[in-house]
C-alpha positions in Angstrom: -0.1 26.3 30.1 0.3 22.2 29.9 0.5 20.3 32.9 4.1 19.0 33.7 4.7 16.4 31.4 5.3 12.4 32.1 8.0 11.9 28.9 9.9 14.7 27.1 11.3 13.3 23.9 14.3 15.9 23.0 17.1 15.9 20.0 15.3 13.8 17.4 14.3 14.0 14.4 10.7 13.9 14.4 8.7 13.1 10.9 5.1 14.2 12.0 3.3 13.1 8.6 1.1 16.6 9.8 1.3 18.5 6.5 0.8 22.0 8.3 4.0 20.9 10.4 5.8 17.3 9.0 9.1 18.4 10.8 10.2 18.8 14.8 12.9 17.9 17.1 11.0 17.0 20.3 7.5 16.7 21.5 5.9 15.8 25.7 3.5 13.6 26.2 1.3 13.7 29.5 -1.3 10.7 30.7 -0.6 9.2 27.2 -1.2 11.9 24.7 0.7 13.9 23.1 1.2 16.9 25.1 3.0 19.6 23.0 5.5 19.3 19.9 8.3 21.8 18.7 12.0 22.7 19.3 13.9 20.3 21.8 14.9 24.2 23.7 10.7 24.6 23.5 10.0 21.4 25.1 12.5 20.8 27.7 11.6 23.8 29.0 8.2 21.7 30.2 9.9 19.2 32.0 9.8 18.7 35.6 11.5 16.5 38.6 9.5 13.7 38.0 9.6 13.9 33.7 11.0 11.0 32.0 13.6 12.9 29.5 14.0 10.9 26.5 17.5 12.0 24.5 17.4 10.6 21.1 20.6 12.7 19.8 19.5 13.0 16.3 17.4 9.7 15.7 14.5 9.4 13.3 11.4 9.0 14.8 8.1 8.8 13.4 3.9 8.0 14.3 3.7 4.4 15.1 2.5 2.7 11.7 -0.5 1.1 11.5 -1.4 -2.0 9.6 -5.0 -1.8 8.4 -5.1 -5.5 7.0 -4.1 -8.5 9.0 -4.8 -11.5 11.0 -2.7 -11.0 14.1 -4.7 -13.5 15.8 -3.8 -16.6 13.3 -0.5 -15.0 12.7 0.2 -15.7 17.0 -1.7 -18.6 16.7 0.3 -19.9 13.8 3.8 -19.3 15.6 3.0 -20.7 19.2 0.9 -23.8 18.0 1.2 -24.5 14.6 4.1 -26.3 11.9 6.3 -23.4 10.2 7.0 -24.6 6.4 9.8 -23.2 5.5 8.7 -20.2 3.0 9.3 -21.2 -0.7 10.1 -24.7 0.3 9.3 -27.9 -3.1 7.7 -30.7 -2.0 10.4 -32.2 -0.9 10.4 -29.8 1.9 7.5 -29.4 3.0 7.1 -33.2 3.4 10.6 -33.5 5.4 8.9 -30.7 7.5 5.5 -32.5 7.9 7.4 -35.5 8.7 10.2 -33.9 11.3 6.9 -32.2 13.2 5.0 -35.3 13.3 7.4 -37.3 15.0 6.8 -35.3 18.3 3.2 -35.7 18.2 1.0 -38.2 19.5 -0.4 -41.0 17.3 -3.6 -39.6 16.6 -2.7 -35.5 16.6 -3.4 -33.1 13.9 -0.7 -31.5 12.1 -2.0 -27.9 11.1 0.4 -25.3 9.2 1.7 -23.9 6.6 2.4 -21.8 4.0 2.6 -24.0 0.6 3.5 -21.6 -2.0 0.8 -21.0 -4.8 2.9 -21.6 -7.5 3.9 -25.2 -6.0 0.2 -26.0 -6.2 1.6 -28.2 -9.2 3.6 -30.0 -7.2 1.7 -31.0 -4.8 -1.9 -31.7 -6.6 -1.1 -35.2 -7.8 -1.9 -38.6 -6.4 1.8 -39.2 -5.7 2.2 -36.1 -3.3 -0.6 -37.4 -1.2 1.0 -40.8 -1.2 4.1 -39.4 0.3 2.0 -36.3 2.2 0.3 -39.5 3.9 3.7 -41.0 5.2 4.9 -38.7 6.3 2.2 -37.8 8.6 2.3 -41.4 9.9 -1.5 -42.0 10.1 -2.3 -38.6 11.3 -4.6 -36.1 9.7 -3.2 -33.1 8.2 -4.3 -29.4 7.0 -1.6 -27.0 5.6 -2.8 -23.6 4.6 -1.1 -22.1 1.1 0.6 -18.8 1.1 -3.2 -17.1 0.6 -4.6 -18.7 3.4 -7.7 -19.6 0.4 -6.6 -22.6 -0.3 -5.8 -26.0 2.2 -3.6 -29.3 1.0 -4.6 -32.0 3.4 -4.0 -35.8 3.3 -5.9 -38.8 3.2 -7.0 -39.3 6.5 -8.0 -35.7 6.9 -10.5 -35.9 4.1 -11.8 -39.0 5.5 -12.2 -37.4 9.2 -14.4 -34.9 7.2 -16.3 -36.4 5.0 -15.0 -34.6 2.1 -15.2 -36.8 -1.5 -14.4 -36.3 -5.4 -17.0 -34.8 -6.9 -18.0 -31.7 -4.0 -17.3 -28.5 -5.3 -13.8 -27.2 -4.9 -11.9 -31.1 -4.2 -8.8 -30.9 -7.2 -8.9 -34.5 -8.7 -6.0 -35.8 -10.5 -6.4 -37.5 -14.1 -8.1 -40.6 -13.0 -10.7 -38.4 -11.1 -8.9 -39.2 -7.6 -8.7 -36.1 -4.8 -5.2 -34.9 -4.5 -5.9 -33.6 -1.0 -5.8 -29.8 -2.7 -9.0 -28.0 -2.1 -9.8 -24.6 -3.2 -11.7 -21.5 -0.9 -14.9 -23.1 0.9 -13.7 -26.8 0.2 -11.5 -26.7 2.9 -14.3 -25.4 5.5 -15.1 -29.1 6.9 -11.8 -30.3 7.4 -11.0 -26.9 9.3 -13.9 -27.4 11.2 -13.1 -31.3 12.0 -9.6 -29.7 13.0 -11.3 -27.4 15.5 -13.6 -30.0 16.8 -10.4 -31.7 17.9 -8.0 -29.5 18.8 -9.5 -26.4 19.7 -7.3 -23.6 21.8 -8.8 -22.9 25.1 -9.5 -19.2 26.2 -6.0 -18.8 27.4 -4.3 -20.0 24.6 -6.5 -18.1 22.2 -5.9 -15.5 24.8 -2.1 -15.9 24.2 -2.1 -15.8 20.4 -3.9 -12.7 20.2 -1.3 -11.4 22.8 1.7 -13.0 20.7 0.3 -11.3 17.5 0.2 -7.6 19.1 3.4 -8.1 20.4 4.9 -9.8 16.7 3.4 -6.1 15.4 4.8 -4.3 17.9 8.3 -5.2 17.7 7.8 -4.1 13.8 6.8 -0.7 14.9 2.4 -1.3 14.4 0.5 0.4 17.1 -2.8 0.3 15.3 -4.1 -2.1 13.0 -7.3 -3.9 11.8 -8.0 -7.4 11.7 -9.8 -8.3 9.2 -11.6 -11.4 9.7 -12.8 -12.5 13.5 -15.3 -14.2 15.4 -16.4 -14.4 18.9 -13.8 -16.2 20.0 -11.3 -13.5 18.8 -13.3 -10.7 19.7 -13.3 -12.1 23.4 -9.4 -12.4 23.1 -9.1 -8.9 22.2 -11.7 -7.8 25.3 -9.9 -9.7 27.9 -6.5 -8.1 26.8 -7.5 -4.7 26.8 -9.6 -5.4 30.2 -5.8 -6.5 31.8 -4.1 -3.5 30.9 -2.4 -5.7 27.8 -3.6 -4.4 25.0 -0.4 -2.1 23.8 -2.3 -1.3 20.0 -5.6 0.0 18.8 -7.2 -2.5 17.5 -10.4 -2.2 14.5 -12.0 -5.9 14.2 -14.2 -6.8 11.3 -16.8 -9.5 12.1 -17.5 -12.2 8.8 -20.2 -11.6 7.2 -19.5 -14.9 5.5 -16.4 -17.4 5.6 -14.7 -19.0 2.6 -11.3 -20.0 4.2 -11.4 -19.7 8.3 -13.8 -22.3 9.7 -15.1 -20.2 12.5 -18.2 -21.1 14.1 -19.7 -17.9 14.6 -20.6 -15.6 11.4 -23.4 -13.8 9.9 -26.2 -13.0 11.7 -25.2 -14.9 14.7 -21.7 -12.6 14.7 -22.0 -9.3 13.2 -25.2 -7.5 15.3 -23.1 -8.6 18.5 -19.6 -7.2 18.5 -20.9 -4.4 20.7 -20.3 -6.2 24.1 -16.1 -6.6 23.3 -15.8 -3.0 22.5 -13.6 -1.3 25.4 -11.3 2.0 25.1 -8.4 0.2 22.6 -10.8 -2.5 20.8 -13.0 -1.4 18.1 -15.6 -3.4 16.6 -16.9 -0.8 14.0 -16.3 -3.1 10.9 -17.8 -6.1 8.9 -16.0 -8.2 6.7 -17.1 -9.6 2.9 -15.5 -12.1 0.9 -17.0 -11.2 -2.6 -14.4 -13.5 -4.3 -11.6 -15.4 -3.8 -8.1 -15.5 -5.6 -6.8 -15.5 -9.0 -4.3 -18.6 -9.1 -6.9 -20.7 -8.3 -9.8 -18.6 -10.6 -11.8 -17.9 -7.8 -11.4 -13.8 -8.3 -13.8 -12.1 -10.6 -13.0 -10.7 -13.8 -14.8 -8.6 -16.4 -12.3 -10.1 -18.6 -12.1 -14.1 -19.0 -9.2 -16.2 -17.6 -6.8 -18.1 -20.2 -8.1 -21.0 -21.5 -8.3 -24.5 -19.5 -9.5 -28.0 -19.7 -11.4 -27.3 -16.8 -12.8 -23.6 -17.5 -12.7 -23.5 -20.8 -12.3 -20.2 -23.1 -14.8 -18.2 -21.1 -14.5 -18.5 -17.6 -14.2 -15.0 -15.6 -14.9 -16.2 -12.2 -18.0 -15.4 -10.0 -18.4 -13.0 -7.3 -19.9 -15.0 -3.9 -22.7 -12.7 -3.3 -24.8 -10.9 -6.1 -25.4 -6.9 -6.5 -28.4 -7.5 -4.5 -27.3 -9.5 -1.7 -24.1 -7.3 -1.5 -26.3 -4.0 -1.2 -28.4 -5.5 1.3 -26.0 -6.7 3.9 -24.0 -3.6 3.2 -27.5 -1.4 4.2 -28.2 -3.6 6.9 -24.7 -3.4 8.8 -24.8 0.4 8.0 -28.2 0.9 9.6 -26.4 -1.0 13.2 -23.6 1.7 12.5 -20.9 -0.5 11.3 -18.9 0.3 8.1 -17.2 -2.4 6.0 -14.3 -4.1 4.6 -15.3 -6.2 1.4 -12.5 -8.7 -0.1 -11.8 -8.2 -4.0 -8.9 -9.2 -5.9 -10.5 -9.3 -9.4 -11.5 -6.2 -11.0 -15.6 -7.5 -11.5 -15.7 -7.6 -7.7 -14.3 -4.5 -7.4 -16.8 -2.7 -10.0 -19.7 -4.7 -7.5 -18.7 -2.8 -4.6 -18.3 0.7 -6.0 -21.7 0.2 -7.7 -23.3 -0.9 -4.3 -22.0 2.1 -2.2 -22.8 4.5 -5.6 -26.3 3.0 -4.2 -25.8 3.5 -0.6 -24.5 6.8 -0.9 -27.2 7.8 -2.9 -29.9 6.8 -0.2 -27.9 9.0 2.3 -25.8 6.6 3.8 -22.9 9.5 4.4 -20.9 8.4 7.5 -20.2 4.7 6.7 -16.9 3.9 5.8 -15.8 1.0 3.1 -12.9 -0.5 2.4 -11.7 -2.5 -1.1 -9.2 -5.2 0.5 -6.5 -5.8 -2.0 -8.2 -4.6 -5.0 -4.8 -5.3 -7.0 -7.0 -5.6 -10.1 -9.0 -2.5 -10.9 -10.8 -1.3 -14.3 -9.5 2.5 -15.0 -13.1 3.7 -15.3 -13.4 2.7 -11.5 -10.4 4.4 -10.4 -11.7 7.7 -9.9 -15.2 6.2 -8.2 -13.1 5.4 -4.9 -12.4 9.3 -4.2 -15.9 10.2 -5.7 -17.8 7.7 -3.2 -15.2 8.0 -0.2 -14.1 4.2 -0.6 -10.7 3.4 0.4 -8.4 1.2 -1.2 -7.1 -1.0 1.6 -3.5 -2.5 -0.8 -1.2 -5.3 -0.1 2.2 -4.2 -1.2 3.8 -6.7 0.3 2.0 -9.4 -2.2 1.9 -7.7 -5.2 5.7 -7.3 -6.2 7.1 -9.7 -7.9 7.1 -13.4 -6.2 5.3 -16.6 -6.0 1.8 -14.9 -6.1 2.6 -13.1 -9.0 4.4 -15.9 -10.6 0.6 -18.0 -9.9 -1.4 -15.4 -11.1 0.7 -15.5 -14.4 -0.2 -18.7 -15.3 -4.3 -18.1 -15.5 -4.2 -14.6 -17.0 -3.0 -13.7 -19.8 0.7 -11.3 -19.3 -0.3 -7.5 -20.2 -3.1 -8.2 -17.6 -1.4 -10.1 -14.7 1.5 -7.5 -14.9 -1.1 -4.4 -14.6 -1.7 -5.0 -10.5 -2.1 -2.5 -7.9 -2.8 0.6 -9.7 -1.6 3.1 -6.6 -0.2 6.2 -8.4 -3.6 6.3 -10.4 -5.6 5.6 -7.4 -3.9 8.4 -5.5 -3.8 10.6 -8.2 -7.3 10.3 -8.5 -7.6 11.7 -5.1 -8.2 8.3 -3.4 -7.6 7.1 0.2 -4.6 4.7 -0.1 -4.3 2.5 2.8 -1.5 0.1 3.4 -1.9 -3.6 5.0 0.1 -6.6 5.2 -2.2 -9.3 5.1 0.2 -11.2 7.3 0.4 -14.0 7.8 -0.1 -14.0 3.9 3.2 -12.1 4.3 5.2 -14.1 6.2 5.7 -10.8 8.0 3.9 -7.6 9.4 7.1 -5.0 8.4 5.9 -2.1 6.5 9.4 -1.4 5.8 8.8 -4.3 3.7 5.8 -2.5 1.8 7.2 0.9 1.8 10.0 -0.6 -0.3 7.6 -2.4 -2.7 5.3 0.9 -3.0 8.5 3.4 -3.8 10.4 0.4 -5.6 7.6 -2.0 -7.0 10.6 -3.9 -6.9 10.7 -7.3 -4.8 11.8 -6.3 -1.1 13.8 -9.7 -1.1 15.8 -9.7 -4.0 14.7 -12.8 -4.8 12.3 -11.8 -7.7 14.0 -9.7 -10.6 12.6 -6.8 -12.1 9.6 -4.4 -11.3 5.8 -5.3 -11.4 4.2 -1.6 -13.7 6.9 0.6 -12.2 4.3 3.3 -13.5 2.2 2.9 -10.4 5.5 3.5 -7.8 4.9 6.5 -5.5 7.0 8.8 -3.1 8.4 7.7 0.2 5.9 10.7 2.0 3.0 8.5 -0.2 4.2 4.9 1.1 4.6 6.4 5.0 1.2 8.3 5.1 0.0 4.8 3.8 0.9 3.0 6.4 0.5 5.9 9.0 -2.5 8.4 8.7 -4.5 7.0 5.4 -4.9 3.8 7.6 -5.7 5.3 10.8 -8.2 7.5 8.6 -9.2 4.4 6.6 -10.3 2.7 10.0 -12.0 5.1 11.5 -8.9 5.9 14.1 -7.6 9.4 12.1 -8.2 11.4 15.4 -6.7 8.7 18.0 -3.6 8.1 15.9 -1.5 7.6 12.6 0.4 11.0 12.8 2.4 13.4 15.5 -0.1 15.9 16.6 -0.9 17.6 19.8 -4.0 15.6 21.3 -3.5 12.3 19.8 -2.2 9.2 20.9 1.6 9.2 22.1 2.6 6.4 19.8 5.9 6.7 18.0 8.5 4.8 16.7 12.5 5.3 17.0 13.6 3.9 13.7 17.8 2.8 13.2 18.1 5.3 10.1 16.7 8.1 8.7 15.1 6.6 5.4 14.3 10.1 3.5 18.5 9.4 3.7 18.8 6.1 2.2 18.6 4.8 -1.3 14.9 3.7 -2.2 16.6 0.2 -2.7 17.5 -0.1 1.1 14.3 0.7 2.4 13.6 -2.8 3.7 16.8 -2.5 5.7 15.6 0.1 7.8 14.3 -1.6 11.6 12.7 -0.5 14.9 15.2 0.7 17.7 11.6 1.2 20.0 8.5 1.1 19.4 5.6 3.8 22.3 2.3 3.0 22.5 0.3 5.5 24.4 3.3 6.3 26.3 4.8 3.4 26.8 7.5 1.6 25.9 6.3 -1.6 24.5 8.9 -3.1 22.2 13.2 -2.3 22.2 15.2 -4.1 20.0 17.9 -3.5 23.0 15.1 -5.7 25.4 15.2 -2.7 27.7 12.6 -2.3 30.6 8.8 -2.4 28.8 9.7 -4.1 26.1 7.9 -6.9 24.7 11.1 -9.1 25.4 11.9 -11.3 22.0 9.6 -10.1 19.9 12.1 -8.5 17.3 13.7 -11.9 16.3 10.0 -13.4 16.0 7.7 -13.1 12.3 5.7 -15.5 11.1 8.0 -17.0 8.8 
């Protein structure tokens, strides 16, 4: 016998993503758990006087989804503070935009946004660019973040501010050895730094972008997800919400281990043996983040195999991962002896072949319980796809990046074709018996809908339409693949397998309410398909409607 339920859902059509029982019609929930789940005559026999009777004649609903790579905090950040370039825009347009959001700024403000697409980095690495990217600004400094979030193009007076000269490591110089403002990975560290030093947020505000992100997710139906690069001051933004009741998601962090493209103050040691105190019942700290490369468009991944040729590489440059074999195995042992697990970024497949070798170690030395993560791993060597099932590693994939677009387009022009087009190796990997997790990466992806992914993972088509073709339509999978991806495989992935990420009796009552029933639809209208509502332990926390318990105008918000 149940106690009387708070919510009876009734006449739905429930997709569990439980294998023993995927199908239902209705399902209770009591004090924010899923209570009991069968026939709508089952379950509304539970109801009392004071249960809230939920009658969805016939709409799909599903576990809420759950996003196990993003940066909600700089995505909210981004939208409430921050210049919005127009995705795709030439140079022409992102200087009218630089110039039309400078002209309500004071005289000595930064101007901080983005995204500049990768494959404009052309475009915009010469001395005349800067020339114009400096009027534009009108004398103030500026830092605009590509689509990767690796790589910063900033103006004249924002190298000056920061010291930053031709000749450091990572500065792009035109022909006549000038900087072109471009600057690749770490470069860009001291102007974000001088940025910060400026202009940091206060506690509320960084209080209100975490808060802006979550409810950005929400209204796209994620109720769990992992961010994958904080510090303090994001870990704190996190505690306080959760402390106020305002948490509606659970939340994994990973704390940097080291820091290529953010500028935060706080990594390392000083950061990842002290997440412990921000921990509270919806706020996880249980993961590190690596950066063990960077990206291919600007040859910062690793590869086994060399890049093309180049005046600046030459005919034998494959990249270099940031830490060696023995440094990665040691911080990897050290974090796993405090109990944390990790997420290392790899997008080459030499960095890829580092990790699996250092947890082949690990593993070996008894090191059972630890969870690791590959972050986007689109490149992978086919002798290492079956090591991710044999060593438990899970392949944390970015779908939304790796169909055809501008990335792909970048990554085209430094590798040679038969190797660029063999990214994101997913039917192998889960035919190998891997763990297949999806993630957006937004605000890489100008937005966090997996509806967005699903499509690319059954399609490997271009959600958009903008991009013709299909990037090794070998490697699509099923629809019941690309859901459990970005349901169950990424609570599991995350460590949050028996809080969430499907519809059984016990977990947490978060759901979705979707406007179609995709297992209906043509694979080619998957990205159509939107969030009616969106529960969170419960609770109503998103409608697209704007009913009662909604997060208000969310739905019409991305980070686009």
């Amino acid at each position: 016998m149940i106690d009387t339920p708070d919510l009876v859902v009734l006449g739905a059509r429930v997709y569990t993503v439980d294998p023993e029982h995927p199908w239902a019609e209705a399902f209770a929930v009591s004090g924010g758990r899923l209570s009991a789940i069968g026939s709508s005559a089952e379950i509304a026999e539970l109801a009392g006087p004071e249960t809230q009777v939920l009658e969805l004649d016939g709409a799909f609903v599903m576990p809420g989804l759950v996003d196990v790579h993003n940066h909600h905090f700089l995505a909210g950040k981004e939208e409430l503070f921050e210049l919005r370039v127009p995705i795709g825009a030439d140079l022409d347009g992102i200087i009218a935009a630089v110039r039309d959001h400078a002209a309500g700024l004071p005289a000595d403000a930064w101007i901080v946004g983005g995204p500049w697409a990768s494959d404009r980095l052309g475009e915009v690495s010469t001395a005349a660019a800067l020339a114009r990217l400096d009027e534009a600004a009108g004398g103030r400094p500026v830092m605009l973040s590509d689509d990767s979030h690796h790589n910063r193009w900033v103006n004249s007076r924002a190298l000056e501010i920061a010291g930053v000269i031709a000749g450091m490591e990572g500065v792009a110089l035109d022909p006549e050895g000038r900087p072109t403002g471009v600057l690749f990975e770490a470069a860009g560290l001291p102007v974000a730094r001088a940025q910060a030093a400026a202009g940091a947020l206060d506690p509320e505000q960084e209080r209100a972008s975490a808060k802006r992100g979550v409810e950005i997710l929400n209204s796209f139906g994620v109720t769990a997800f992992q961010d994958a690069g904080v510090s303090t001051h994001i870990l704190e933004a996190l505690r306080s919400l959760d402390a106020g009741g305002d948490l509606d998601a659970w939340v994994v962090s990973s704390l940097l281990i080291n820091d290529e493209i953010f500028g935060f103050a706080a990594i390392g040691e000083a950061l990842v043996f002290d997440g412990e105190r921000f921990r509270t019942e919806h706020h996880r700290p249980d993961f590190v983040k690596i950066f063990l490369d960077g990206v291919p468009p600007t040859r910062t991944g690793a590869f086994l195999e060399p890049y093309l040729p180049d005046d600046v590489h030459g005919a034998h440059f494959h990249g270099e991962t940031l830490l060696d074999p023995a440094e990665l195995t040691d911080w990897l042992r050290r974090v796993a002896n405090a109990g944390l697990s990790a997420k290392i970024h790899c997008t080459g497949d030499a960095s890829v072949h580092e990790v699996l070798n250092a947890v082949e170690t690990l593993r070996g030395e008894g090191y059972e319980s630890t969870r690791y993560q590959v972050a986007h791993g689109q490149f992978v060597h086919p002798d290492d796809i079956p090591r991710f099932a044999k060593l438990r590693v899970a392949a944390d994939i970015s779908p939304f990046i790796w169909v055809p677009g501008p990335i792909v387009e970048a990554i085209r022009e430094v590798l040679p074709r038969e190797r660029a087009d063999q990214m994101q190796p997913n039917r192998a990997l889960i035919d190998a018996g891997a763990l297949v997790a999806g993630g957006s990466d937004w605000p890489v992806s100008p937005s966090p809908n997996a509806w967005e992914g699903i499509h690319g993972l059954v399609t490997r088509e271009d959600p958009s339409g903008q991009y013709p073709g299909a990037l090794w339509p070998e490697q699509a999978i099923t629809l019941e693949e690309a859901i459990a991806a970005f349901t169950i495989n990424g609570a599991e992935a995350m460590g949050l397998g028996a809080e969430t990420g499907s519809l059984v009796t016990g977990k947490s009552a978060d759901f979705v309410i979707l406007d179609r029933d995709p297992f209906a639809a043509p694979a080619q209208e998957l990205v159509q398909t939107t969030v009616a509502e969106t529960w969170f332990a419960g609770r109503r926390v998103y409608s697209a409607s704007g009913a009662a318990g909604s997060a208000g105008s969310a739905g019409s918000a991305g980070a686009a």
